[in-house]
Rosetta silent file (secondary structure, phi, psi, omega in degrees, C-alpha in Angstrom):
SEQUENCE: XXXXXXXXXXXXXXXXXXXXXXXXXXXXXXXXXXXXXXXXXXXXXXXXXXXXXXXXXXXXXXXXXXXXXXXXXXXXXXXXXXXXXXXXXXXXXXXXXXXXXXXXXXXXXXXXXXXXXXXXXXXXXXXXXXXXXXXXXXXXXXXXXXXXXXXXXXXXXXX
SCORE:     score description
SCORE:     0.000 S_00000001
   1 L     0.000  141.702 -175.195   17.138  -57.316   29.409 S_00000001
   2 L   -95.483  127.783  167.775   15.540  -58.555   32.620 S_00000001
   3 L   -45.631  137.436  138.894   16.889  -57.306   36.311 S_00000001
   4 L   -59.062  157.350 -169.979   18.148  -59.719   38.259 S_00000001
   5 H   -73.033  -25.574  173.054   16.687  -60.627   41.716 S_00000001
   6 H   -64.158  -83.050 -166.141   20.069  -59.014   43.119 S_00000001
   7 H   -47.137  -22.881  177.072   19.094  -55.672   41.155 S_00000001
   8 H   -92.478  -10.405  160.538   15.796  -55.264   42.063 S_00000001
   9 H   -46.983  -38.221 -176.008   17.046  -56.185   45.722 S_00000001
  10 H   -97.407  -20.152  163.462   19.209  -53.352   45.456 S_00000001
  11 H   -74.649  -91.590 -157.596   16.604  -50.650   43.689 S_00000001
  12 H   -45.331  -29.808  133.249   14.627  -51.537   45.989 S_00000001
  13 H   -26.017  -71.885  170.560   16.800  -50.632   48.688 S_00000001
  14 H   -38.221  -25.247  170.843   17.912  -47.683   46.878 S_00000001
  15 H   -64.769  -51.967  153.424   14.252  -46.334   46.885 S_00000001
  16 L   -61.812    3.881 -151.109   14.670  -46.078   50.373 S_00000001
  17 L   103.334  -45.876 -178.571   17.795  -44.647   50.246 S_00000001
  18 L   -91.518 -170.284 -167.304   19.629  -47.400   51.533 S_00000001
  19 L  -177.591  137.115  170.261   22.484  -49.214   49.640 S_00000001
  20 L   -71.648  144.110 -163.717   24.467  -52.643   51.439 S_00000001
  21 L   -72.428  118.135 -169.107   26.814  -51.875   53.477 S_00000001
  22 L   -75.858  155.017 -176.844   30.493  -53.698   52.685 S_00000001
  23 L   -76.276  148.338  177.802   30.923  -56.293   55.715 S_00000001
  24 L  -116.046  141.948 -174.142   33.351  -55.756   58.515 S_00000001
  25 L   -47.743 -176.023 -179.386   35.021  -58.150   59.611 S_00000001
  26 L   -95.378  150.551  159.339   33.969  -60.532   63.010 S_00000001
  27 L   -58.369    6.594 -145.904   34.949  -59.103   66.174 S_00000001
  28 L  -159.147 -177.924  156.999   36.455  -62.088   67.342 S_00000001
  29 L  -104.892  101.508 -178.365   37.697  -65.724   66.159 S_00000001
  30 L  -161.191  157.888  160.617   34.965  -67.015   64.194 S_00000001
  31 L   -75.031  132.317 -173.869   33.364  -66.803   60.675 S_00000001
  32 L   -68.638   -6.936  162.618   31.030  -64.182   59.744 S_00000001
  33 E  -175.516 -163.331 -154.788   29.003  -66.731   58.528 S_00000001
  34 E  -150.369  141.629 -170.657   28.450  -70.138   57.731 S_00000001
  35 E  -134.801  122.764  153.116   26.819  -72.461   54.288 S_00000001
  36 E   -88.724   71.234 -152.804   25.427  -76.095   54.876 S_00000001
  37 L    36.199   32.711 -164.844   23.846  -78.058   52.252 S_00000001
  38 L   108.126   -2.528 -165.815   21.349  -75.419   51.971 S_00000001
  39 E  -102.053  111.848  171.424   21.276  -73.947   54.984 S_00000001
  40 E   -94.778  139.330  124.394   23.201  -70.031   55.875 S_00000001
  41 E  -122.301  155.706  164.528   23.923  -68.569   59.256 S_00000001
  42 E  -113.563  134.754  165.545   25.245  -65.656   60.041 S_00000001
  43 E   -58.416   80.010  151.800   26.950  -64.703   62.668 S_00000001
  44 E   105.093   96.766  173.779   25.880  -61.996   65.231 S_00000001
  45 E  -110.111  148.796 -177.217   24.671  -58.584   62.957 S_00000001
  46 L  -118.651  154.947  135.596   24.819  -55.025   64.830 S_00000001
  47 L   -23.346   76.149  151.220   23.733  -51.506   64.053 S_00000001
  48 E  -153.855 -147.725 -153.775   26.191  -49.787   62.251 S_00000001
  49 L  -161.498  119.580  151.557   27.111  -47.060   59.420 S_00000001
  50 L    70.259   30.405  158.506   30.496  -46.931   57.903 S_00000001
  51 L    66.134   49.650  173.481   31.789  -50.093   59.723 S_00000001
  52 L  -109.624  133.420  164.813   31.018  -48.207   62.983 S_00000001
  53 E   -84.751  134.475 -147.268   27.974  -49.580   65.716 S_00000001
  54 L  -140.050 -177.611  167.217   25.949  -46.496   65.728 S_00000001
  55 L    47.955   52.468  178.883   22.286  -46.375   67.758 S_00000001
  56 E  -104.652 -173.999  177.190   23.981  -48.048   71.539 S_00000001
  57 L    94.949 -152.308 -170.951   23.078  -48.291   74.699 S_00000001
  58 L  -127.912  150.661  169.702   19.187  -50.334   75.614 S_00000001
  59 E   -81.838  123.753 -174.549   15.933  -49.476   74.433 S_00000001
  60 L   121.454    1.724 -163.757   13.948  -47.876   76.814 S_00000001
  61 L  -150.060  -61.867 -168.352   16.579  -45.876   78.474 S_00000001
  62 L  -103.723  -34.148 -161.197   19.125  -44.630   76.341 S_00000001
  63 E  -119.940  143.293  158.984   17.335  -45.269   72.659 S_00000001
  64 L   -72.462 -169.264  169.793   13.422  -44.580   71.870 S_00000001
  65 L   -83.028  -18.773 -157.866   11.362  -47.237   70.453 S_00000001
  66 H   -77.324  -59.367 -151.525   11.888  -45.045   66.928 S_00000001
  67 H   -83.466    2.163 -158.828   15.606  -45.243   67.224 S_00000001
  68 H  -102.556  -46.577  177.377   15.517  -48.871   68.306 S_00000001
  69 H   -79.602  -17.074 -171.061   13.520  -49.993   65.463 S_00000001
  70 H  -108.887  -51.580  162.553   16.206  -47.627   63.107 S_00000001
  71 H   -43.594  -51.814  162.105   19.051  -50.098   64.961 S_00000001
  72 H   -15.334  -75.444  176.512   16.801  -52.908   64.018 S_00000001
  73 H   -53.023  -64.822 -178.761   16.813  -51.872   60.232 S_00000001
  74 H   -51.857    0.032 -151.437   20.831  -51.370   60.328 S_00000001
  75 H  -125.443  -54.546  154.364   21.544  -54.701   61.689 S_00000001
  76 H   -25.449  -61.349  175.393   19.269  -56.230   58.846 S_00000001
  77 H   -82.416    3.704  157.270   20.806  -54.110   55.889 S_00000001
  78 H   -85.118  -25.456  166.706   24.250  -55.706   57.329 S_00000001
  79 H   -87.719  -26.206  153.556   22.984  -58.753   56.928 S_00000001
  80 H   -35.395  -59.389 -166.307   21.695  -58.464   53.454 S_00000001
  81 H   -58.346  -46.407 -169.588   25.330  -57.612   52.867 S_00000001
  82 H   -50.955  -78.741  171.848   26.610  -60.465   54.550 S_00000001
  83 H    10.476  -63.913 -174.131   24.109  -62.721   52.643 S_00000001
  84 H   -68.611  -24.746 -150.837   25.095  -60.729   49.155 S_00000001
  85 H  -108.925  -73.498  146.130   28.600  -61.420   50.288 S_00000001
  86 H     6.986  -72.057 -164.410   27.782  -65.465   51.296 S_00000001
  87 H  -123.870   26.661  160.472   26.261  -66.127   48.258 S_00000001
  88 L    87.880   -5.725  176.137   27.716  -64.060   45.504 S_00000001
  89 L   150.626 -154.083 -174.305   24.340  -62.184   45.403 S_00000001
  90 L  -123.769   -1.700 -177.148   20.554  -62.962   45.995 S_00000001
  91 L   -74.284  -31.011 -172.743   19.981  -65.063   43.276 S_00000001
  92 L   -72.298  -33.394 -159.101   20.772  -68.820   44.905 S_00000001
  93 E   -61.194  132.607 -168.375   18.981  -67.087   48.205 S_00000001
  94 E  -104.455    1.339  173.536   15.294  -69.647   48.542 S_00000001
  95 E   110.410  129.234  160.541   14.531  -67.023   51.582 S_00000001
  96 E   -18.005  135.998  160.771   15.014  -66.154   55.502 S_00000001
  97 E  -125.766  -25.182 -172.595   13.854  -68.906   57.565 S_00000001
  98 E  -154.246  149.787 -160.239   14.510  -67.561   61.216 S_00000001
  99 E  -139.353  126.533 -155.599   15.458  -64.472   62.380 S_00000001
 100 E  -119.154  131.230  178.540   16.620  -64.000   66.171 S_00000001
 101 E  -153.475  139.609 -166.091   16.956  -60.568   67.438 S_00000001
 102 E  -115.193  121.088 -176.578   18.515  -59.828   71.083 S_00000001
 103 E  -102.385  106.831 -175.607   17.086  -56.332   72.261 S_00000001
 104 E   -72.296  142.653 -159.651   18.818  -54.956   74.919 S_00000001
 105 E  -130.035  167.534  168.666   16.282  -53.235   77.305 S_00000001
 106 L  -109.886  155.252  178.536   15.756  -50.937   80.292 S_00000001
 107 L   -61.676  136.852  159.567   14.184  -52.796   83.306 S_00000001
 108 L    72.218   16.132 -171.266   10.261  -52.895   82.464 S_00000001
 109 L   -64.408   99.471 -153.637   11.010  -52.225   78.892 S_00000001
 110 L  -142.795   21.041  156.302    8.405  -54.704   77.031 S_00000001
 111 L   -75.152   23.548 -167.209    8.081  -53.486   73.437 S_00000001
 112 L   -78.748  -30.514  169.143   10.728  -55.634   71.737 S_00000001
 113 H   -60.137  -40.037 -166.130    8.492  -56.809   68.573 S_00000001
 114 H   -66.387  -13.953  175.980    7.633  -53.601   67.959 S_00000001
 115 H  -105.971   -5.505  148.791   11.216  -52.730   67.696 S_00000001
 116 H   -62.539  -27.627 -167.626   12.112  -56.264   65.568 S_00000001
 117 L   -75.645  -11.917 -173.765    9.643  -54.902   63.102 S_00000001
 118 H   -73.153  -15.203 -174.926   12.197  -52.484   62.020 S_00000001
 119 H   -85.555 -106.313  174.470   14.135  -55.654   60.748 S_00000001
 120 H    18.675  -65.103 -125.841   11.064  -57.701   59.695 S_00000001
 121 H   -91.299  -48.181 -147.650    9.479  -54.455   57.697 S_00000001
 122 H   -78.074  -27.561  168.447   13.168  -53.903   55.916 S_00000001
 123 H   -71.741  -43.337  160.973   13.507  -57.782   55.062 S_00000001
 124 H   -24.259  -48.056 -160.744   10.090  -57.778   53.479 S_00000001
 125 H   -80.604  -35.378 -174.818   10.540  -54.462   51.773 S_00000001
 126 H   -70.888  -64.598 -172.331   13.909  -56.041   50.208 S_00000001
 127 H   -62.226  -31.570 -139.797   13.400  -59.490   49.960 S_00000001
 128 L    20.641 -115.641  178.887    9.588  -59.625   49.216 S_00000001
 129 H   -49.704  -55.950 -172.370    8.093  -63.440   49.995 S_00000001
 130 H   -57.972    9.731  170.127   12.048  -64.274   50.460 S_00000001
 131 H  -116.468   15.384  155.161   12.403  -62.221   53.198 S_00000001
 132 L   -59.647  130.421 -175.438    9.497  -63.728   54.952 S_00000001
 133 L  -157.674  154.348  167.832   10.774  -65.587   58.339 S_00000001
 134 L   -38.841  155.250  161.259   10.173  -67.324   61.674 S_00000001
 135 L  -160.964  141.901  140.774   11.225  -64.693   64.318 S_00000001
 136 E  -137.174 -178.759 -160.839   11.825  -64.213   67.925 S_00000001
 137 E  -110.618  101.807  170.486   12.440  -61.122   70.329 S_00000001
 138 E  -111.348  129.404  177.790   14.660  -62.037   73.178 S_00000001
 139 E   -66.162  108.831  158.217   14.947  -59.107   76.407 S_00000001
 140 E  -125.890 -171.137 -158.361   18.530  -59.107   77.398 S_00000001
 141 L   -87.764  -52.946 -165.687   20.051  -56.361   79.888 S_00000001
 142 L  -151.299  145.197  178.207   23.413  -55.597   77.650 S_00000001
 143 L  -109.565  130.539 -178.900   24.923  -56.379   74.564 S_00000001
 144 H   -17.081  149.529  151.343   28.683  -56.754   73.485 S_00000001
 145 H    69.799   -9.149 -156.189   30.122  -53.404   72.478 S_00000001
 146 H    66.609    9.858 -170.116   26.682  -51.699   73.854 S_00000001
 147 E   -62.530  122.425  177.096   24.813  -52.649   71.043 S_00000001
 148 L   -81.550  -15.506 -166.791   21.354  -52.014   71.300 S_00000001
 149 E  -138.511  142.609  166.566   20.409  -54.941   68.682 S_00000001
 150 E  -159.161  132.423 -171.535   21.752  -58.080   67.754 S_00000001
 151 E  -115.579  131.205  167.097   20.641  -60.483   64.945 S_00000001
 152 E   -80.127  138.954  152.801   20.758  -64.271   64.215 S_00000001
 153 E  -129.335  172.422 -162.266   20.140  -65.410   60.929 S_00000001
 154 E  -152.505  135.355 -166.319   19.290  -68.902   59.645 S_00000001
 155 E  -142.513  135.826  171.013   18.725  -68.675   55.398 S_00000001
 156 E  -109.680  160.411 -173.654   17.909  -71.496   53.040 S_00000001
 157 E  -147.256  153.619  162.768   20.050  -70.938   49.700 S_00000001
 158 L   -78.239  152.751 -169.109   20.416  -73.089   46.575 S_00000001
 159 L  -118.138    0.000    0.000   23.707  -74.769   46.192 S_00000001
């Protein structure tokens, strides 16, 4: 019998350790995420472990670039959940097309790809070509909640 693209999403995860996380609800009144002719977003993903935001405060000040880049990753494997949760699994997903990530910084702080790579590296490692994606690194001072990281995503999916 042949794996599905969900199971080897999830061995491969598992190799690392990791495993998806079940989704927590939105903070707020909105949907955690959203399906369009072909199109996903998700709404807002954070850092966290055990439907907790773990890793807060800004990079450069409170978090290293190590632990920043480890916020990065967590905010990523919640959205793989959301995703798995979206679309019933990874099989409809055609791949990430843009990936948004809001780094909260210390004043003169200027490494923010290098700490998006922790997302980047983990959709890649998961995803393989389908986790390839547009991305940018936006500096902001503070994030809801303290949050050191917070990710958009934009997904194409079969329908």
């Amino acid at each position: 019998m042949t794996a599905t693209f969900t199971d080897q999403v999830l061995a491969r995860l598992h190799a690392r350790g990791l495993a998806l996380p079940v989704p927590t609800p939105p903070a707020g009144l909105y949907d955690p995420y959203r399906l369009d002719r072909g199109t996903g977003y998700l709404s807002a993903q954070l850092p966290s472990r055990d439907g907790k935001y773990v890793l807060l405060g800004r990079v450069g000040a409170e978090l290293s670039v190590a632990q920043g880049r480890e916020a990065a990753q967590l905010a990523a494997l919640s959205a793989l959940g959301r995703i798995h949760q979206a679309l019933g699994g990874f099989e409809r997903l055609r791949g990430l097309l843009r990936v948004d990530g809001f780094v909260a910084s210390a004043d003169g702080f200027l490494d923010q790809p290098e700490v998006m790579d922790g997302a980047s590296e983990l959709f890649a490692h998961a995803l393989e070509a389908r986790g390839r994606h547009a991305r940018t690194a936006f500096v902001v001072p503070r994030l809801p909640k303290d949050n050191s990281i917070e990710l958009m995503i934009t997904f194409a999916y079969d329908e």
